[in-house]
C-alpha positions in Angstrom: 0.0 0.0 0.0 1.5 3.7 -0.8 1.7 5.6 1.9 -0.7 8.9 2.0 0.0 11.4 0.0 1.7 14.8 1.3 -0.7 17.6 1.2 1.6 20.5 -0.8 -1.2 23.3 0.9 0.8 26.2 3.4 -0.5 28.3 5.6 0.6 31.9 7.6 -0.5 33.1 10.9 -2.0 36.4 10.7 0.6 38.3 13.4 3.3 38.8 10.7 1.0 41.7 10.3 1.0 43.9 13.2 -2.9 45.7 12.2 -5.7 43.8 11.8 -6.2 42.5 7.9 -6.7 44.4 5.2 -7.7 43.6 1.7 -4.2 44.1 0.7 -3.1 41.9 3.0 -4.7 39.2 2.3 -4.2 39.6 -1.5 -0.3 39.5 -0.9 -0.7 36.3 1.0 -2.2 34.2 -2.0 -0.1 36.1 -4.2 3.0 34.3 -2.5 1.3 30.8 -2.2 -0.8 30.1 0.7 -3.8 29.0 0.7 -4.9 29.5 4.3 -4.5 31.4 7.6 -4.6 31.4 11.2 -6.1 34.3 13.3 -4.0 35.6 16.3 -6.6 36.0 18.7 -5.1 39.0 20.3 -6.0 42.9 19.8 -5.4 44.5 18.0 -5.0 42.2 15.5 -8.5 40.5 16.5 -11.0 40.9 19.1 -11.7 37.7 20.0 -14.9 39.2 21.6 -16.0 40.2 18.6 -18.2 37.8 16.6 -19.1 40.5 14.0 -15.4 41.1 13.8 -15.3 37.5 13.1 -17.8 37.6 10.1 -16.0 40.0 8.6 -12.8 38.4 8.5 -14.2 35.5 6.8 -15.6 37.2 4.2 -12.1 39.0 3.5 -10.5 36.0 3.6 -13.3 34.1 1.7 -13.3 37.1 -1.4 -10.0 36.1 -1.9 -9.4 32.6 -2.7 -8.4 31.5 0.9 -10.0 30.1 4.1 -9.4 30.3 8.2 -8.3 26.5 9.3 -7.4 27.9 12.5 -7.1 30.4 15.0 -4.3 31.0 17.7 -6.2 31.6 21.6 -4.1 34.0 23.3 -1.1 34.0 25.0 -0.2 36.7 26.3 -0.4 39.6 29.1 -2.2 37.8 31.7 -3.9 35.2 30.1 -2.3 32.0 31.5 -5.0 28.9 32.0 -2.3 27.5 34.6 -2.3 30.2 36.7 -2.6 30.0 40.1 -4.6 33.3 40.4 -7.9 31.8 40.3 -9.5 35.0 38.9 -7.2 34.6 36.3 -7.5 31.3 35.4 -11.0 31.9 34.8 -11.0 34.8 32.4 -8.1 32.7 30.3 -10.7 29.8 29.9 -13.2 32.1 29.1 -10.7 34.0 26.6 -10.1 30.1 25.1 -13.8 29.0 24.9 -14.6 32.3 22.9 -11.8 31.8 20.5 -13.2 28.2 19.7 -16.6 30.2 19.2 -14.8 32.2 16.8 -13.0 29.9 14.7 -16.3 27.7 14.3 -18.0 31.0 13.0 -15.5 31.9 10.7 -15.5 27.8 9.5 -12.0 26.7 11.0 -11.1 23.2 12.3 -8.9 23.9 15.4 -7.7 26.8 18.0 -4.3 26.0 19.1 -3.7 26.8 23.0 -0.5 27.2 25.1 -0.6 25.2 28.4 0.5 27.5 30.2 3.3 30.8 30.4 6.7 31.0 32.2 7.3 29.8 35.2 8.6 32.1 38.0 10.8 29.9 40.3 14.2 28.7 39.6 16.3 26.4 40.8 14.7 23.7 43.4 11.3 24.9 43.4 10.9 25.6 39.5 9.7 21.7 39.0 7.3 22.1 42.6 6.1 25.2 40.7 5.8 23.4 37.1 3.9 20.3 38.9 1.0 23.3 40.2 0.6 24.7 37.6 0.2 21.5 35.6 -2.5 21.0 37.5 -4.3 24.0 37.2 -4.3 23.7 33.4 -5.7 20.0 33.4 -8.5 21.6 35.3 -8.4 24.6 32.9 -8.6 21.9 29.7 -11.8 20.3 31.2 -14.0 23.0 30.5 -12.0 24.0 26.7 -12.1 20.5 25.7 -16.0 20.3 26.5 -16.6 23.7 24.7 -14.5 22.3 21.3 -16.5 18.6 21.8 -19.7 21.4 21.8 -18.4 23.3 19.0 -17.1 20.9 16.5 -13.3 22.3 17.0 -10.3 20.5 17.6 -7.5 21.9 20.3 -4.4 21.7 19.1 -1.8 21.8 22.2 1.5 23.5 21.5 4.9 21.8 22.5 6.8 24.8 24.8 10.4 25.7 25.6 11.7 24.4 29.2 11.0 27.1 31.3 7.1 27.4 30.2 4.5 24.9 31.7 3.8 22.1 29.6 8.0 22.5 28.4 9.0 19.6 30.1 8.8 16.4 28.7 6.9 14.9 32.0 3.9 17.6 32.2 3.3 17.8 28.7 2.8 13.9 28.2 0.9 14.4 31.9 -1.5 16.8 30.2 -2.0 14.7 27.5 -3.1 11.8 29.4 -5.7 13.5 30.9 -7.2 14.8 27.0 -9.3 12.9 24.5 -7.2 12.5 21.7 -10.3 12.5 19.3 -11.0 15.9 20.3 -6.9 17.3 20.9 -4.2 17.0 19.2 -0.7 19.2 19.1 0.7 22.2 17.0 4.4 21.0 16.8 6.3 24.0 16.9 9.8 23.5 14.9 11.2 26.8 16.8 10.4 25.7 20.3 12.2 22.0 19.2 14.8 23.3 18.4 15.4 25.0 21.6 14.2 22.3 23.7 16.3 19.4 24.2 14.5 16.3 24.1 11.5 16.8 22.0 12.0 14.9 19.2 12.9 12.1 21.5 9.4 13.3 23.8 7.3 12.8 20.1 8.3 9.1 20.3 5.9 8.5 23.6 3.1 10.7 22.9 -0.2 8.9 21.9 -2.1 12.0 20.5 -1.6 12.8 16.6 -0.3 16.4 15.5 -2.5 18.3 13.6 -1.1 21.5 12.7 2.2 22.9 12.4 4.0 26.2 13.7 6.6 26.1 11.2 9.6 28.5 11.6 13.6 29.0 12.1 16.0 29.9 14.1 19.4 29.2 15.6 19.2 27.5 18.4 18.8 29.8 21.4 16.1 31.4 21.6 12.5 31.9 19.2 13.3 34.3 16.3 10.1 33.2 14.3 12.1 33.5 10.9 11.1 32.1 7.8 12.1 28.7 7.3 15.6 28.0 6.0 16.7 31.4 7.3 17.8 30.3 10.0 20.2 27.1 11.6 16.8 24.4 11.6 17.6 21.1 9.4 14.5 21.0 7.6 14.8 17.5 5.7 15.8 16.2 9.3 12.5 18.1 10.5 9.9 17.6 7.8 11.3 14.2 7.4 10.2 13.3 11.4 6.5 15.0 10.7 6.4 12.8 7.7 7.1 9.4 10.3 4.8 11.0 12.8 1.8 10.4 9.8 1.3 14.2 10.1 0.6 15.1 5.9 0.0 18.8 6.4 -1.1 20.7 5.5 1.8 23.3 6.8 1.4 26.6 8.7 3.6 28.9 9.3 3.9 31.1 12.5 6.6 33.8 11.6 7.0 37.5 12.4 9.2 40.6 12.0 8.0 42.3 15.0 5.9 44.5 12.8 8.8 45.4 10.4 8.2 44.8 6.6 5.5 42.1 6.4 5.2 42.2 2.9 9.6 41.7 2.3 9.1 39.1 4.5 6.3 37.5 2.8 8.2 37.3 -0.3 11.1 35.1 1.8 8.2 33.1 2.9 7.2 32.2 -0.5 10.8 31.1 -1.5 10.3 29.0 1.5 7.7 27.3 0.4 9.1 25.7 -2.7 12.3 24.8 -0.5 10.1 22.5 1.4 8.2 21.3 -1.7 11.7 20.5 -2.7 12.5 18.7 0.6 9.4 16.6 -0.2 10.0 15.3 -3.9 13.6 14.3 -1.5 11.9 12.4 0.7 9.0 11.3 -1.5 12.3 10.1 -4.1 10.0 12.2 -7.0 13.4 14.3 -8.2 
């Protein structure tokens, strides 16, 4: 039997643009290749309290030839669903369930979500801390994971660096024990691999499938976000594992300029994308 075919479709994440989209925008995107997009659920690049907002940015998206597969809850500021401020907690979930409402609206499949933020202890009590706050975001994932079952969405967990809950190898394969894998899946983020030790190897004992992809490059230190092959990433070595994994794609990428020249970098991103359909006919043995 041949194995399944690798779907050639890319994606961007919206918050290489630092407004919300524009017409232009979204022109330039299919212009250079991609087919779909995932919303940053943070203002001002979306109000995620905003389900007119959310209308409207499927109809942009829709008048041009592309579609939403996904949107990105936040993860920033406060919001943390493992905090251990209780108030907190509760406003992240919230902040979570409404982007799931949002991405069904708009006709997406899945809202990735961060475990958790960085954790504030060092030394001795950085795991003590890490194991709490673990906790609080299995409790936070039984109301998200109901409101996606409710919804028709998927959650897609992203892997983390070390020092962020969810980073280490133990809490992350905790959390997933406690999730449906019918219902979650993981966003495997190249950039956060390649600055966590181990995470390859981690990928080997994880029973949930990856869905999506947060695809981007660096140089091993710390999250740059740049296009890939810009950067120190082997990409046949990582596209190659996703390929084992029985992830197909299709790809996303999650990469940013901090505002500066979207559309110059949107050009590199579209070079990037025939690099990787290069890597594939590789792999595949097509060239």
């Amino acid at each position: 039997m041949e194995p399944p075919k690798i779907i050639l479709e890319f994606g961007l994440a919206s918050d290489l643009f630092w407004d919300p989209l524009g017409n232009d925008e979204i022109q330039a995107v299919a212009g250079h290749g991609f087919s779909f997009v995932e919303i940053w659920g943070h203002m001002p690049w979306f109000d995620i309290y905003s389900s007119s907002m959310a209308t409207d940015v499927k109809k942009l998206v829709e008048a041009n030839g592309l579609r939403v597969r996904s949107v990105h809850a936040p993860c920033e500021a406060e919001w943390d669903i493992s905090s251990e401020d209780d108030a907190v907690r509760r406003k992240s979930v919230e902040e979570a369930i409404l982007s799931i409402e949002r991405c069904r609206e708009m006709g997406g499949e899945l809202v990735v979500i961060h475990p958790g933020r960085t954790v504030a202890s060092e030394g001795d009590t950085a795991m003590a801390e890490h194991d709490r706050r673990t906790t609080k975001s299995v409790e936070s994932f039984k109301d998200i994971q109901q409101a996606a079952r409710d919804n028709g969405i998927r959650i897609a967990l992203e892997n983390q660096w070390a020092n962020e809950v969810g980073g280490k190898e133990k809490h992350f394969l905790r959390l997933l024990d406690t999730l449906d894998p019918q219902v979650v899946g993981i966003c495997f983020d190249s950039s956060h691999a390649n600055i966590t030790p181990g995470t390859f190897e981690m990928f080997g004992r994880v029973n949930h499938p990856i869905i999506t992809t947060h695809l981007s490059d660096n140089h091993g230190t710390y999250d740059e976000h740049k296009p890939p092959f810009t950067g120190a990433i082997d990409w046949l070595e990582v596209l190659g594992f996703l390929l084992d994994t029985g992830f197909r794609g299709p790809w996303l990428m999650e990469v940013t300029n901090g505002g500066h020249d979207p559309l110059g970098v949107l050009a590199k991103m579209g070079t990037s994308i025939e690099k990787m359909k290069h890597v594939f006919a590789q792999i595949s043995g097509s060239e």
